[in-house]
N, C-alpha and C positions, 0 to 999 in steps of 0.2 A: 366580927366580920361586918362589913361593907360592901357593895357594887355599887359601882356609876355604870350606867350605859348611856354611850354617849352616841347618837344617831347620825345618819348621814344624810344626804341631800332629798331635796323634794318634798321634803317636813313642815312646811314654815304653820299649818293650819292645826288645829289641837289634833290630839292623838288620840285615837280610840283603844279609851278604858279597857273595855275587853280582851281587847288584843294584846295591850301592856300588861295588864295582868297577866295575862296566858303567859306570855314570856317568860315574866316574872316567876310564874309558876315551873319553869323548865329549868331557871337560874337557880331556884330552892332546891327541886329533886337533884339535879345532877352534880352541877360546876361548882355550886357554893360548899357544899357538901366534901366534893371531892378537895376540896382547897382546904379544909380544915373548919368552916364555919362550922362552930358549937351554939351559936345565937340562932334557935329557928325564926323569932320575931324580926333578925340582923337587917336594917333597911338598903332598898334598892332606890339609887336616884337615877332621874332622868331627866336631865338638863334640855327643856326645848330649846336650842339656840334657832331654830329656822325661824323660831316667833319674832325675832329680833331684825331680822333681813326686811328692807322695805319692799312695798308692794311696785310693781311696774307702771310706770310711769301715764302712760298712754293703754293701760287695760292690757294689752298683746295685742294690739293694732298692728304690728309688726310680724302676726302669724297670719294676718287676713290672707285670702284669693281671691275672697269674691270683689267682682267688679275690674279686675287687673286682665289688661286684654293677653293673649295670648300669644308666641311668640310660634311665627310660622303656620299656625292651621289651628285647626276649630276644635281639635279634640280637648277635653275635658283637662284641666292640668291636677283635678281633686284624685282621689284615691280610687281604687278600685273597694267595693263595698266588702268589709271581712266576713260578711253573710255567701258572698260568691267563691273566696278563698277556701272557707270552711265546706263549705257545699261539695267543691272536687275533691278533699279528705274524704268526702263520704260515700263519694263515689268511686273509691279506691279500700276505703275498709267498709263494706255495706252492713257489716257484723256489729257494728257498735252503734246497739237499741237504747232508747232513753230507760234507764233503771240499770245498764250491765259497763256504764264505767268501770268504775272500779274492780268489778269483775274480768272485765278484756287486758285491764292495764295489767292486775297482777299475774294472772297468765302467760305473760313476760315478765313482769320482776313484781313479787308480791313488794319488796322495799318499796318498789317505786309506789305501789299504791298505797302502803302504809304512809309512805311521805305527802302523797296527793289528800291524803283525807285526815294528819294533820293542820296542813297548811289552812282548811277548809272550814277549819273548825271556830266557832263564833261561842263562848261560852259566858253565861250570864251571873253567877254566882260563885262563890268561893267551892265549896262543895262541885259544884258540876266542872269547873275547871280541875282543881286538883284531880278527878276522878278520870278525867279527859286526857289529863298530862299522863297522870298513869297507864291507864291502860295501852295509851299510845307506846309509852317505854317498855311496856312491857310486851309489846307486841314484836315491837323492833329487837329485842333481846331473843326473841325467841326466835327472830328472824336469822338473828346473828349466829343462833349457840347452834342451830338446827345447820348451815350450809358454811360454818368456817367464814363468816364476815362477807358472802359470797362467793367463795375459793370455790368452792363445793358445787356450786350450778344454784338456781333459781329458780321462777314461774312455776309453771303447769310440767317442766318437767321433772322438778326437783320435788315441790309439792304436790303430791297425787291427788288432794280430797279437792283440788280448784278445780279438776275437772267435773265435781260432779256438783259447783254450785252454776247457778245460772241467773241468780238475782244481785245485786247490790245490797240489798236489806239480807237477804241468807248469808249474805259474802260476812258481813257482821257477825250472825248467831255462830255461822261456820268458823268462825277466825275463835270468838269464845271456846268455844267447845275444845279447839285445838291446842289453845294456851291454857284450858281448866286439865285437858291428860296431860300435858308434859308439866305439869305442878303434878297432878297426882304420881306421876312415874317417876319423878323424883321422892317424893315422901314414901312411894313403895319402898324405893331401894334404900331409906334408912338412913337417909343424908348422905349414902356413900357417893355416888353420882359426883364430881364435879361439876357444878353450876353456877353460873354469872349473877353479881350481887345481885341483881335486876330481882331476879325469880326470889328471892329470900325477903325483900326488901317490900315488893310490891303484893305478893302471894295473889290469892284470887280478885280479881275485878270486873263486874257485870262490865257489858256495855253500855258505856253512859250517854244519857240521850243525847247531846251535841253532838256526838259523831253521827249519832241517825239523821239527825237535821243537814249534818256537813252534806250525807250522801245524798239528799234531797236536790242541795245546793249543787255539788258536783256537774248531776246531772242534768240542772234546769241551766246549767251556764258552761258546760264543758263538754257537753256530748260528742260534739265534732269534732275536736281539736286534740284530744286523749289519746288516740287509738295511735292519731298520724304519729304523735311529737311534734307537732307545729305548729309556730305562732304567728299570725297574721299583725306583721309590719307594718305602720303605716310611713309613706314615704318624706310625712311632712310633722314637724313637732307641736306636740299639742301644749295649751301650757303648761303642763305638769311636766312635760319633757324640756321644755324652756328653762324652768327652774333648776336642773340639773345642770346645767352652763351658769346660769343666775346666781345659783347658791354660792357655787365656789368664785365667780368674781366678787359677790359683793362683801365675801369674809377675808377674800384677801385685802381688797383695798378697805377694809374697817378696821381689821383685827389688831393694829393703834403700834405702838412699842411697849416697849418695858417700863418705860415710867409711865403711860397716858394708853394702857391695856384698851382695847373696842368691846363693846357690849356682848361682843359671843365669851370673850376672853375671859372676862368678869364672870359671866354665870357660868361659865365651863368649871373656873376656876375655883367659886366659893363653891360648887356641889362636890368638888375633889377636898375641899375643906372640912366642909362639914362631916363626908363617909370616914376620913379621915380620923375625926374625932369620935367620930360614933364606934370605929374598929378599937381606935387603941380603949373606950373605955369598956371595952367588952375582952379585950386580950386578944383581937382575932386581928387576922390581915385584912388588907384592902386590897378589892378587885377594882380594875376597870374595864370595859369591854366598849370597844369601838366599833362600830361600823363602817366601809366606806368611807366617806370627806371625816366623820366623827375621828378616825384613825389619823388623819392629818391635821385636826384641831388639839385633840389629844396629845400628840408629837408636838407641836407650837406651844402649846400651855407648858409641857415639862420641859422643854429647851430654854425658854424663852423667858416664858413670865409668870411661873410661878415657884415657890418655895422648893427647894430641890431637899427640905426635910421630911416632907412629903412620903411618907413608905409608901412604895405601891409592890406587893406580894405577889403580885401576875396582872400580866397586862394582855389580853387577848384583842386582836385588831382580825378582823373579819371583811373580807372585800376592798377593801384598802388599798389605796393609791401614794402610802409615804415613803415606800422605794421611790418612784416615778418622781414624786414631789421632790426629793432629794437632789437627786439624778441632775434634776433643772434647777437646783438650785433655791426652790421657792419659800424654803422654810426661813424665819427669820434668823433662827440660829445659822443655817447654812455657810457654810466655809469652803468658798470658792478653789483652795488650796487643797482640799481633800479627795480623793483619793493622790495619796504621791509617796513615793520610796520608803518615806519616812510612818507616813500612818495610811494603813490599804485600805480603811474602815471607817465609819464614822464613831470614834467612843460611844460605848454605852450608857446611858440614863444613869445618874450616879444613882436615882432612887426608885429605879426599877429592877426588884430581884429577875423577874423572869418577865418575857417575852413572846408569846405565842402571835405567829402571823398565818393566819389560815387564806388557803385560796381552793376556790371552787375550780376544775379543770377549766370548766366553760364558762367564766366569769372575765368579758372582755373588761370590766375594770376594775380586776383583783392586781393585782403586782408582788413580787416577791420582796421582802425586807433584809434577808440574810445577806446576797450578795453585797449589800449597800450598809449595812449598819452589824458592827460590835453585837452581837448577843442575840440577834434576834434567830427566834428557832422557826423556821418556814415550814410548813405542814399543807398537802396540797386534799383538797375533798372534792367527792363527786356526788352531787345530790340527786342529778338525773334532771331535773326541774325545766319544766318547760323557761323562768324566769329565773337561774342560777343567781342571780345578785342580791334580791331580795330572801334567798330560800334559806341563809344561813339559819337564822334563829328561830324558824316556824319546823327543823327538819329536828326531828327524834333522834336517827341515824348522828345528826352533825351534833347535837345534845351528849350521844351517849358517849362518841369517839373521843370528843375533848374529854372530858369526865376521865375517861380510862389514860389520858395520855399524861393528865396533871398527877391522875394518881401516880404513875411509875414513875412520873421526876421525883415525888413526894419520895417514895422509897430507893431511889437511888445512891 
């Protein structure tokens, strides 16, 4: 076994370790697993292609305001400060005190704050991350087996014992406690119970310091904002929001041809090489996982320019725009002729077995694949996330659902 994950825009600066590993660590417990990997040491790449994008020419002299006179009157054309935004949340939920985030959130949907205080989590060792990955899975499974995947209801009315914590740090001890009896009510009943591989798999796990730190975090940068669901816009792009327009022109006018490939193309392409080589000497498949623009560089590499011997055993693209891209025509394979009488679809990847294209409900730049391409399997998710785009791979929930879905193809 093998993964590539290949990233999406707004990347071009190094990645933080931690957070790659943590990933990494969700790719090992769940997806890799569920896929067949027998290699637990099986390597994960991560091709930085943003490193390779030049930097702007003029700094972003071209997001300036200051000094630009005003058109019509004298008011302000800068933003309104997100400290005044968040202020009227608070004068509208006056209940959410610094320490009882997480606590007010799950009282509406305990998922949603299991998902808020993964996203949160900053872990420094091998040891503290695995324990972090887990217990988080294991929380979210019990989330799952306890209300039917949420069929069954939610919060403070589905779980009784919310109402009687009232801290952030007891929301922790309280959540242990809850997942150490349902382990023990299963081993009462003698394995007869029906239970999700999660609970066999994970068994007991304290809670591990990073989540206590996470809750620290939560609350010293989210107090106001949690309660509403709301996130304060700003009305002009900063430049990290620049780079999300930047990234995708400057790969499309780089990304070269089939004989004279561009620099993304190249490292996209030997990091598919190399997992390539690593899978077949171990007997296992090759994943690749896309994110976002990564889904439509991913898409270019295997159309275009590189090796179509290349086995790829599941391809999961996540927030992805390579419907859209299609649609317009933008890919270099693109065949203006297609869709017509004769072919509805665009054939399928001769050396991709499978196709997972996930989309967050509320992800304005997720797109479907299936309408638009041969084979591809469309699966819609909801993370609840105040930032839907980015929440795919930090969400427990989005971890466990793929994991279950690759399994049942696997037995099909």
């Amino acid at each position: 076994m093998a993964l590539v994950h290949v990233h999406g825009i707004g990347n071009r600066g190094a990645e933080n370790e931690a957070q790659a590993e943590l990933r990494n660590s969700w790719f090992r417990l769940e997806l890799m697993p569920a896929a067949g990997c027998r290699s637990p040491e099986a390597p994960i790449l991560n091709p930085r292609w943003g490193a390779e994008l030049p930097p702007p020419a003029w700094n972003w002299a071209s997001l300036g305001l200051d000094g630009i006179e005003s058109l019509g009157d004298d008011r302000s054309v800068g933003d309104h400060s997100i400290t005044e935004i968040v202020d009227g949340v608070m004068a509208t939920a006056p209940e959410v005190a610094e320490g009882r985030v997480l606590v007010t959130a799950a009282r509406t949907s305990l998922l949603w704050a299991l998902e808020l205080l993964a996203a949160s989590v900053e872990a420094h060792s091998p040891a503290e991350r695995d324990a972090t990955v887990a217990f988080c899975a294991r929380a979210v499974a019990y989330w799952a087996w306890k209300t039917s995947d949420g069929r069954r209801g939610d919060g403070i009315k589905f779980f009784a014992w919310l109402g009687k914590v009232e801290a952030d740090d007891d929301f922790l001890d309280r959540l242990e406690q809850e997942l150490d009896a349902w382990q023990q009510e299963h081993e009462e009943s003698g394995g007869q119970e029906d239970v999700p591989d999660e609970l066999e798999r994970f068994g007991a796990v304290q809670v591990p310091r990073p989540l206590r730190t996470a809750v620290r975090r939560i609350n010293a940068t989210l107090k106001k904002t949690v309660a509403g669901r709301v996130m304060a816009v700003s009305r002009r792009f900063t430049p990290k929001g620049a780079l999300l327009f930047a990234d995708v022109a400057a790969y499309l006018a780089g990304r070269g041809s089939a004989k004279e490939p561009g620099k993304i193309v190249k490292l996209v392409a030997e990091d598919l090489d190399k997992a390539a080589k690593a899978a077949q000497a171990n007997g296992d498949p090759l994943i690749v996982v896309a994110h976002s623009m990564g889904g439509n560089i991913v898409h270019d590499v295997l159309s275009s320019f590189h090796q179509p011997e290349v086995p790829i055993a599941l391809l999961v693209t996540v927030g992805t725009q390579v419907g859209l891209f299609e649609e317009l025509k933008l890919f270099d394979s693109s065949d203006p002729a297609v869709p017509s009488p004769q072919v509805a679809k665009v054939p399928a990847l001769q050396n991709v077995k499978r196709w997972i294209n996930v989309m967050d409900v509320r992800d304005p730049l997720a797109f479907a694949a299936g309408p638009v391409f041969a084979g591809a399997e469309d699966l819609v998710f909801d993370s609840g996330a105040l930032l839907p785009h980015g929440a795919y791979l930090t969400s427990p929930d989005f971890h466990r659902r793929l994991a279950r879905r690759i399994r049942e193809g696997l037995h099909s």
